[in-house]
N, C-alpha and C positions, 0 to 999 in steps of 0.2 A: 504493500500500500504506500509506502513513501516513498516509491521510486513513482507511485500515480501520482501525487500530490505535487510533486517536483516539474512534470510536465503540465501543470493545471497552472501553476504560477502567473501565466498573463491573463487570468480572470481574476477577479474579485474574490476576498477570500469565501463570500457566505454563496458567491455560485459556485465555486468550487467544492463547497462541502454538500450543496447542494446536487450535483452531478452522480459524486461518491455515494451520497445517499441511493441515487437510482438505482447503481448499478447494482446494490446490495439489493434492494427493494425487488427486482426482476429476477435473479437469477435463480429463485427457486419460486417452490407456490407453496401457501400454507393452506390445508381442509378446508371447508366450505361446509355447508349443511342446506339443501336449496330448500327444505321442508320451511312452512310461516306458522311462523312464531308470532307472539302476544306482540300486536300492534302492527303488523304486515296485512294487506289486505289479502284476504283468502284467496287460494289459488281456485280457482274454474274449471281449468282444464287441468288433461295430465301434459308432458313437457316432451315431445320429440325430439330429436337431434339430430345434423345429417352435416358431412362436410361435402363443399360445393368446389370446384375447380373451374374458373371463369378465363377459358383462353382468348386471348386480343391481340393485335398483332401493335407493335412498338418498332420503329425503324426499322422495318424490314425483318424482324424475324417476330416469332408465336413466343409471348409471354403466357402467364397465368397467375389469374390471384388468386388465391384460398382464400373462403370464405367460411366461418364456420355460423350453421342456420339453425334456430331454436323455435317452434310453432308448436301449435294446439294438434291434440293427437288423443285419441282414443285407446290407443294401445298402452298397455302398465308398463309406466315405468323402472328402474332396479338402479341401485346402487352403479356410477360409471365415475372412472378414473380419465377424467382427461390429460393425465400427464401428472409424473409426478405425486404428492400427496394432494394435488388437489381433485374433491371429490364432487360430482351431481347427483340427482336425482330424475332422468330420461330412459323417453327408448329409443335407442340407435339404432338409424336408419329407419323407421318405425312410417308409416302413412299417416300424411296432415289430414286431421278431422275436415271435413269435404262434404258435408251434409246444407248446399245453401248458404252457409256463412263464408261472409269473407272478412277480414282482419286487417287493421291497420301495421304501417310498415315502421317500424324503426331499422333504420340503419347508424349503425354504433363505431368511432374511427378510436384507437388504442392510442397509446402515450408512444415515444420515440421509443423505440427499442424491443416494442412489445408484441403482441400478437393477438389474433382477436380475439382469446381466450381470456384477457384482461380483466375484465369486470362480470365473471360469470356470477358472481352473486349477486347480479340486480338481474345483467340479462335472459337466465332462465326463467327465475319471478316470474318478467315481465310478458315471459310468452306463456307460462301458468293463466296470466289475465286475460289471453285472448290476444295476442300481439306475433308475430312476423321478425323475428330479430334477425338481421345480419351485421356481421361481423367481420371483416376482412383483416389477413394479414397484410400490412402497407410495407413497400418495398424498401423497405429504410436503409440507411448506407450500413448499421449496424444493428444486426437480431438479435436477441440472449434467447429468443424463444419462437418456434412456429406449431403452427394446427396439429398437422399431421406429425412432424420430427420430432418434436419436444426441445428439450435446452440442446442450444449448438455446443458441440465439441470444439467448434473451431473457432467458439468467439473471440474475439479479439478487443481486450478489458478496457487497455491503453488507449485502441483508438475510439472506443464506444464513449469513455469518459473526453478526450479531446471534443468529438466533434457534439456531445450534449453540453457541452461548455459552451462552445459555440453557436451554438442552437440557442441559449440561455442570455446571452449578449449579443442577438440580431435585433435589426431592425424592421419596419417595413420592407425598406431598398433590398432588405436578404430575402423575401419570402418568397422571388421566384425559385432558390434551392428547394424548397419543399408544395410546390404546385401540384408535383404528381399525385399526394395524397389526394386532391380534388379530382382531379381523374380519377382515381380508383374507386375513392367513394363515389363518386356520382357512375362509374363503369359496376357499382355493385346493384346502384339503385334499377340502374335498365336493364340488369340482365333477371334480375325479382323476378321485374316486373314482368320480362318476355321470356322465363324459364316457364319448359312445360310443364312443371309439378305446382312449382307456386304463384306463378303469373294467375292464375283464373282465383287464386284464393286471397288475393288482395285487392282491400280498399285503395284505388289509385288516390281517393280524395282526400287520404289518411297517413301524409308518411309524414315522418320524424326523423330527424340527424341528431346525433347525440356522439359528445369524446369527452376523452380524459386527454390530461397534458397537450400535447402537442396535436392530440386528437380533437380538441376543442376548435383549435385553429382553424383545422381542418374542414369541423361541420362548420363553422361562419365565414370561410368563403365559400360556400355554394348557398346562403340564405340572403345576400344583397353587398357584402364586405365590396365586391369585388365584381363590377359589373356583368364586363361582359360570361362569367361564370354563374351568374344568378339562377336556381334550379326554380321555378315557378311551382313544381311540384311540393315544397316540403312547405310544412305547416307549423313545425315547433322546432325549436331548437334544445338542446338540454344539457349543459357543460358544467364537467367535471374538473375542477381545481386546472383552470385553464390559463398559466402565466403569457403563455405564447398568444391569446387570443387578446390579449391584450397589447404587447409589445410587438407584434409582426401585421397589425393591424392602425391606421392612424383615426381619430377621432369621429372625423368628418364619414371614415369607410363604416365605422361602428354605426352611424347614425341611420346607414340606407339598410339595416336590419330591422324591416318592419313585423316579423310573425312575435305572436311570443316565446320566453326564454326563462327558464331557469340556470340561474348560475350559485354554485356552490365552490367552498374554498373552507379551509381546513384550518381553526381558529390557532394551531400551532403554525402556520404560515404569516400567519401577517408581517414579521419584519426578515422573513425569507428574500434576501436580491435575487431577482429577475433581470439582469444587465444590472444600470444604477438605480429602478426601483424597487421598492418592496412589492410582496404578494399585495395587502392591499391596497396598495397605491394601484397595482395594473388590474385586480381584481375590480375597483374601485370606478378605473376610466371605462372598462368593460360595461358594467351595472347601469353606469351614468350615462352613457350613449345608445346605449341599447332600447327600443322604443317599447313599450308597455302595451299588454299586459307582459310585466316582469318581475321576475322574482331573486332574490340573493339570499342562501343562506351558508350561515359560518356554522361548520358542524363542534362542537366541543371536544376539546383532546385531540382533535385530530390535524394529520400531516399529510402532505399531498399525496402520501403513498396509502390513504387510509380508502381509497378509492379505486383501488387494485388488489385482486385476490392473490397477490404474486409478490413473497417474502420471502426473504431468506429467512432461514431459521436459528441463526446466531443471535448470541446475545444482545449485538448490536441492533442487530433488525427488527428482533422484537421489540424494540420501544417504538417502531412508526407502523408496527399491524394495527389494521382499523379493527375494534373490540368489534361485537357481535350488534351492540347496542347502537355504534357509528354505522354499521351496513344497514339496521333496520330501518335508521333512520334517514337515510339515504334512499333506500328502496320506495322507503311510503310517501315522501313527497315528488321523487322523480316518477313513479307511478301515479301518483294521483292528479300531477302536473300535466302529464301526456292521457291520463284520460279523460280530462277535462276539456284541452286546449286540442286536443285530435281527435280521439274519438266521442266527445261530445256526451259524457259523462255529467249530470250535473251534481252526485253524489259525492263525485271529489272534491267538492267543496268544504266538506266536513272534515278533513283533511289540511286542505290549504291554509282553510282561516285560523286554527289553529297552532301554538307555537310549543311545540313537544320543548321539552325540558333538556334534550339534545344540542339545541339552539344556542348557538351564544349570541348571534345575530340573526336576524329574520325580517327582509325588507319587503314588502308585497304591494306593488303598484300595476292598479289595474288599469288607471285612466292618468293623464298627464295633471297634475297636481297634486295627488293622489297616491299617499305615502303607506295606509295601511288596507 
């Protein structure tokens, strides 16, 4: 570690320890329990599973994204290891419930380094409720983790912490390195929608983009950030301790995001540097440009990594695993937020209005004035 720390030197020290932290954070995965527990909204359905392979062609040769897909399903689910000790509750490869209904779509983008396996403890939930999740591996210059492989043997530690330093101290003028995430996500949303299995079982008038980290970024430039990429389809937005969504984004681009947006952030982050600000200073400009109905909450105890089911299991990394009690609360407002604001839910309101004791902040603006 201190021959890492030695090459980190021309960032700042707290993105530097900020970085360190990730790569700890990623490289393994802690259990999971997807069953709902007291204060989760009850699961509906049982939870399918199936991984998708999306070939497209990129300069002249056939790429492919992995995708992995979570939907409503008839068939019993059982105890499944997706890697490592992290654990679900699905049926693999199982047939989507197909009786007449169709489902709204979340498409879900991972943090830098990650894989879409990242935040399985909201994303199965949320297809429990009746929901379409996709999830793509995004082609990042560094993986610790993919769908089908699991943790890369070949990762490369030195240069994964380098370039999330660098990641950590862009600016807007750097965000065309990371465009292709916007391809990919918006290359997940069309192939949904024109896959033969799941294309007929989706609400087209119902879809949602939602990330963590750098995955944040990612859903808000296809919701207005960034013109000519504007997806007309998506209807909510839903972001996870998203420093990047803030710093690789300029004020004026925050403000042409008109659907609405929850945005969350980890009240151990607030004096966290993102280049030269703090978590909530870029949390902050995010909230504040972002047009309403909008919502911001700071979760208690927790650290940017409390939004990822993927921890090392050292001593050190158990101080930033999100408790049980930071996932539920996470799950029941990002669920009640997208079933209100997409699938047109008015019971999640009894939810929203709400400020679970989880909360260290909790800002909820429906109409412009309009604070609580």
């Amino acid at each position: 570690m201190k021959e890492i720390i030695q090459i980190e030197k021309g960032y700042p020290l707290m993105t530097r320890l900020f970085v360190i932290l990730l790569v700890m954070s990623i490289i393994a995965c802690a259990p999971i329990n997807s069953n709902a527990r007291k204060g989760v909204q009850t699961a509906i359905y049982n939870v399918g599973y199936q991984v998708l392979d999306f070939k497209y062609p990129k300069k002249g040769e056939e790429r492919e994204l992995t995708a992995a897909v979570w939907y409503p399903t008839a068939a019993q689910p059982k105890l499944y290891n997706y890697g490592g000790p992290t654990m679900g509750n699905i049926a693999f490869n199982a047939t989507p419930l197909a009786k007449g209904v169709i489902y709204p779509l979340l498409v879900f983008s991972h943090g830098y380094g990650g894989s879409g396996l990242g935040s399985v403890f909201f994303t199965e939930q949320l297809a429990a409720r009746g929901w379409i999740v996709v999830a793509p591996d995004h082609h990042d210059r560094h993986s610790v983790i993919r769908i089908r492989t699991g943790q890369k043997k070949d990762f490369n530690r030195r240069g994964f912490l380098l370039h999330a330093g660098k990641i950590a101290s862009s600016s807007p003028d750097d965000r065309i390195n990371y465009l292709y995430r916007l391809d990919e996500m918006k290359l997940a949303i069309d192939r949904m929608l024109n896959h033969p299995l799941f294309g007929k079982l989706i609400d087209r008038n119902r879809i949602a983009l939602g990330g963590h980290s750098l995955g944040g970024f990612t859903a808000l430039g296809l919701c207005g950030t960034i013109e000519r990429r504007f997806d007309p389809r998506v209807k909510a937005v839903l972001l996870f301790s998203t420093g990047s969504g803030g710093y690789l984004y300029r004020e004026t681009e925050l403000a042409r995001v008109k659907i609405p947006s929850m945005l969350f952030m980890g009240e151990r982050e607030r004096n966290q540097l993102r280049g030269s600000k703090t978590m909530s200073e870029v949390s902050g400009k995010i909230h504040r440009n972002l047009s309403p109905p909008k919502y911001f909450l700071e979760i208690k105890g927790a650290s940017h990594f409390s939004f990822n089911n993927r921890f090392a299991e050292n001593r050190r990394a158990r101080m930033l695993i999100g408790t049980k009690k930071q996932f539920e609360v996470i799950r029941r407002y990002s669920i009640a937020f997208l079933e209100k604001h997409v699938a047109g839910k008015k019971d999640a309101d009894q939810v929203l209005k709400g400020r679970d004791r989880m909360l260290a902040q909790y800002i909820r603006k429906l109409t412009p004035g309009q604070s609580k």
